[in-house]
N, C-alpha and C positions, 0 to 999 in steps of 0.2 A: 383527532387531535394528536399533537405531537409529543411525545414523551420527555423530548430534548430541551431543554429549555437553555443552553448555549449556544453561540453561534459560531462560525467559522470564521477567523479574520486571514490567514492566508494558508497555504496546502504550496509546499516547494517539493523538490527533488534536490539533497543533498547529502553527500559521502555515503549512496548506497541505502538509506532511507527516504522516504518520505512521510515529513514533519511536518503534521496541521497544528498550526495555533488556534485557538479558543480566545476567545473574546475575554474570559475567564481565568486567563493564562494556561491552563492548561494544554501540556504539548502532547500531541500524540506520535509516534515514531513507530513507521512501519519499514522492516526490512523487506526490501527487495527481491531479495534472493528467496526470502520464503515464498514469492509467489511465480507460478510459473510463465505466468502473461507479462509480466513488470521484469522478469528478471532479463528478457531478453531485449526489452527494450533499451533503445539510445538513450543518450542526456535527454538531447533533445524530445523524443518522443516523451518519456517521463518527466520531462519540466511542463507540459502539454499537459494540465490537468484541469476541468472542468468542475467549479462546486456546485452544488445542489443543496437545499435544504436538508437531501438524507442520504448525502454522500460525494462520493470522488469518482469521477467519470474522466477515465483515459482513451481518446475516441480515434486516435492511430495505433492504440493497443487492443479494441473492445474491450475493457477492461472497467468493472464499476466493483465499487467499495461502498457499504453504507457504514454511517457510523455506528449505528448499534452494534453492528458487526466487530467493528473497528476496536471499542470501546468493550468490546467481552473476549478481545485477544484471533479475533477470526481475519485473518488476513487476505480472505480468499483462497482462488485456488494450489495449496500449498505442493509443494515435496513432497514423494512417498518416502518412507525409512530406508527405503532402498537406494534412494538416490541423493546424490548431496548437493544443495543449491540449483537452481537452472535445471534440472531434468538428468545432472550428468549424474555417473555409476561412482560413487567416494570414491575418493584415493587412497590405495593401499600401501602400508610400506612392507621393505622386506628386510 
């Protein structure tokens, strides 16, 4: 049995997020950049998303999301501290 008892009415790619709506109103807004699979992706690849009853399936990225995940702040495969956004080494100033 499912825990969720909302559903998903659409999942877009826009300005660097992607924002699932809830049937509930409830939006979810995931950054991009914190993930390492999503952030290299195109518009197009990441408008390219797939729903599921227990998540978001990006199938030009391999990339899947479930929402319980979603939903307790787990974006997937994140950034280490060491690097900033997309895999790169932060920017320093001098």
């Amino acid at each position: 049995m499912s825990i969720l008892v909302d559903t998903v009415r659409s999942a877009v790619f826009q300005h660097g997020f992607i924002v699932v709506s809830m049937k509930s109103a409830i939006e979810i807004r995931v950054p991009v950049a914190g993930n390492l699979r999503l952030c290299d992706g195109t518009p197009q690849q990441l408008s390219h998303i797939e729903v599921s009853p227990f998540g978001l399936h990006w199938p030009d990225l391999d990339e899947d999301l479930s929402f319980r995940g979603l939903l307790s702040g787990d974006y997937g495969q994140t950034r280490s501290r060491e690097t900033d956004g997309c895999g790169m080494p932060p920017a320093t100033s001098h």
